[in-house]
N, C-alpha and C positions, 0 to 999 in steps of 0.2 A: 504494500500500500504506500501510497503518497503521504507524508508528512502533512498532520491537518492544523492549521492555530487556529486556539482559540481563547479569549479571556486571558492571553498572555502564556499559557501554557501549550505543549505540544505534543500530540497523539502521532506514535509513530514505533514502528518495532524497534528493537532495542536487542544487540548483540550477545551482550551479557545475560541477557534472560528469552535465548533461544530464538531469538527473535519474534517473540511475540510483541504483542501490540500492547502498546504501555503509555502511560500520561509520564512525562519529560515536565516537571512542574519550575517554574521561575522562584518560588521561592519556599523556604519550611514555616513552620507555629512562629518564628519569631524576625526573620529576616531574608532580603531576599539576596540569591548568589551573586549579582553584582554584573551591569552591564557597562558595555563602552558605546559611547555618543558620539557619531560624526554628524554635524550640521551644513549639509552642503546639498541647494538644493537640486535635485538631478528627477531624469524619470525612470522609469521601472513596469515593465508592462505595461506599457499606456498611458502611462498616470506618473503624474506629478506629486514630487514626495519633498518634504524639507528635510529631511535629514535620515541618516541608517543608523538601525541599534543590533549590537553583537552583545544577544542578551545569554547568559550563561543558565545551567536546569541542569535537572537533575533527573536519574529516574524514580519514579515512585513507588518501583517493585525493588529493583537490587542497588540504588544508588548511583550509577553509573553515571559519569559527567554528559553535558549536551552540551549543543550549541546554536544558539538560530539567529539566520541574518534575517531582520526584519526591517523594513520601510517604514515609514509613519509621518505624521505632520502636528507632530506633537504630542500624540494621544499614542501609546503602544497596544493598547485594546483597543484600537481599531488601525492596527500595523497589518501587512502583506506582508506572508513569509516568501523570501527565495528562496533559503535553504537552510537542512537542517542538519546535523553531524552529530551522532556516526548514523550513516546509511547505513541498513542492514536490510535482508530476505529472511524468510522461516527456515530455521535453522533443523529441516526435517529429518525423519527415523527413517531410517534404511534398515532392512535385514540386518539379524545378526553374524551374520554367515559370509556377507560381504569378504574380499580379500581385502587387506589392510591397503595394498598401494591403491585399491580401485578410493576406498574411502576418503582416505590422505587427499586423493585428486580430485575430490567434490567438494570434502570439506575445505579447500586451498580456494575452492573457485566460488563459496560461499563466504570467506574471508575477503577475498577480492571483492565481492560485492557490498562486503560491508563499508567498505570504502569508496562504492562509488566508482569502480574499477571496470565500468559494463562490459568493455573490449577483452579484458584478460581472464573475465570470468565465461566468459562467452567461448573462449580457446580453452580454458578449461573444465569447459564440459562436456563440449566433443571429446578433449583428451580422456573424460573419463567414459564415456562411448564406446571410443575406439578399444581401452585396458577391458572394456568388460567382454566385448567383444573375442578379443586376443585372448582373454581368459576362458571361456570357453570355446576355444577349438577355431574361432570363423578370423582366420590368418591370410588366406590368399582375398587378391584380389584389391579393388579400392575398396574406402569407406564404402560408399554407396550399395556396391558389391554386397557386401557382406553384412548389412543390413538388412537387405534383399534373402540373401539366405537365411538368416535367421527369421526371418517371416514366414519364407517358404517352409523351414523345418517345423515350423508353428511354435516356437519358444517364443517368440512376443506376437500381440495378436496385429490386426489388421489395422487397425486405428492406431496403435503405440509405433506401427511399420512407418506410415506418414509422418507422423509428428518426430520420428527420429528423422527422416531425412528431412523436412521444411524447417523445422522447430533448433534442432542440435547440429544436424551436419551440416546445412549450407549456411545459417548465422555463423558457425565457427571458421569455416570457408571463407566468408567474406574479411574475416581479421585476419585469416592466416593466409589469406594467397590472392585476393582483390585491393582493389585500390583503397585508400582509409576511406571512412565512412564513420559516421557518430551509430554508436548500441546505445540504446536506452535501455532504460530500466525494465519495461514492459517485454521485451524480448528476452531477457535474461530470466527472470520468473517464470515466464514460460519454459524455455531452454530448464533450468534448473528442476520444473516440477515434471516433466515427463522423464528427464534423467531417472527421477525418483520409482516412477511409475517403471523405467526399464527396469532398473535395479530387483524393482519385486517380481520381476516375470521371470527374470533369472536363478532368484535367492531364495522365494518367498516358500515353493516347495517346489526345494530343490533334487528330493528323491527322484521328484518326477520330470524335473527339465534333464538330469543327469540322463535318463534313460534315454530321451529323445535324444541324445548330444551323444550316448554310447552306438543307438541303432545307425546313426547319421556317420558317424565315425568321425566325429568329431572334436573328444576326447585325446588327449596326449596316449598315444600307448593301447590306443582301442581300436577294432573297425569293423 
């Protein structure tokens, strides 16, 4: 979700507590954390503003520091936020069963997002595509390729087939081998939430993807 203000306080996921969705408050019972005042009048989305405030919050589940650039004309309850820090996604459950580097490399690309990072997390979460891929047995071939086969063996279904390649492989494509281009947020979210959804097609009962990866021979050591 998008960073919301309101009343001077900010509703927004939060790193440190998983990313869930948490109020970022401007001040405690007795005082508030203290903001910096630039007066210079400028615009901002359309609109004419007299001055920016770099108002400091907190979070109201684990404490964790914040930060929001906010617009205004005197009045900070009725400020325009630009932005807010730290940016964070939902910080989701995978399989237990996962292998460690597959994990390492979503949780790295969910790090990156917490920062606001859409380009580098976008690269890694095809890379973590590709590892899971490579982890079970679908080696030859391109990305595309072997996406394709893993559909066709029916380890991921028909719907998760698509969204790996529109959603995860050609967003990761466009950072790693096209010209720059801005990722926003909204691509990365996505990218990151069917990542999730492969992961459990692979992990989730894996007695039984194992057997469709041993008849397919696609297993190290099987055929």
């Amino acid at each position: 979700m998008k960073p919301v203000y309101s009343k001077c306080n900010v509703r927004a996921r939060c790193p440190d507590c998983g990313g869930a969705v948490t109020t970022f408050e401007f001040r405690d019972s007795s005082r508030e954390f203290g903001t910096v005042i630039v007066d210079s009048p400028h615009q901002f989305g359309g609109q004419n503003f007299s001055r920016v405030l770099y108002m400091l919050m907190r979070c109201a589940g684990c404490g964790r520091g914040g930060l929001a650039k906010i617009h205004d004309n005197g009045r900070v309850v009725d400020g325009v936020l630009e932005s807010f820090l730290p940016v964070s996604i939902e910080h989701v459950k995978i399989p237990n069963n996962v292998p460690h580097g597959i994990v390492a490399e979503y949780r790295e690309a969910e790090l990156c997002a917490s920062f606001g990072a859409w380009r580098a997390a976008s690269a890694l979460l095809r890379s973590t595509l590709e590892k899971t891929l490579m982890a079970n047995g679908y080696l030859k071939g391109s990305l595309a390729d072997r996406i394709d086969e893993a559909a066709n063996d029916g380890v991921i279904t028909a719907a998760r087939h698509q969204r790996a390649h529109d959603d995860i492989r050609v967003l990761g494509n466009d950072v790693l081998h096209d010209e720059w281009r801005e990722v926003n947020e909204d691509e990365v979210v996505a990218a990151h939430h069917y990542i999730q959804r492969l992961l459990e097609d692979f992990y989730d009962d894996r007695q039984s993807v194992e057997a469709i990866l041993i008849v397919k021979g696609r297993l190290k050591g099987q055929s």
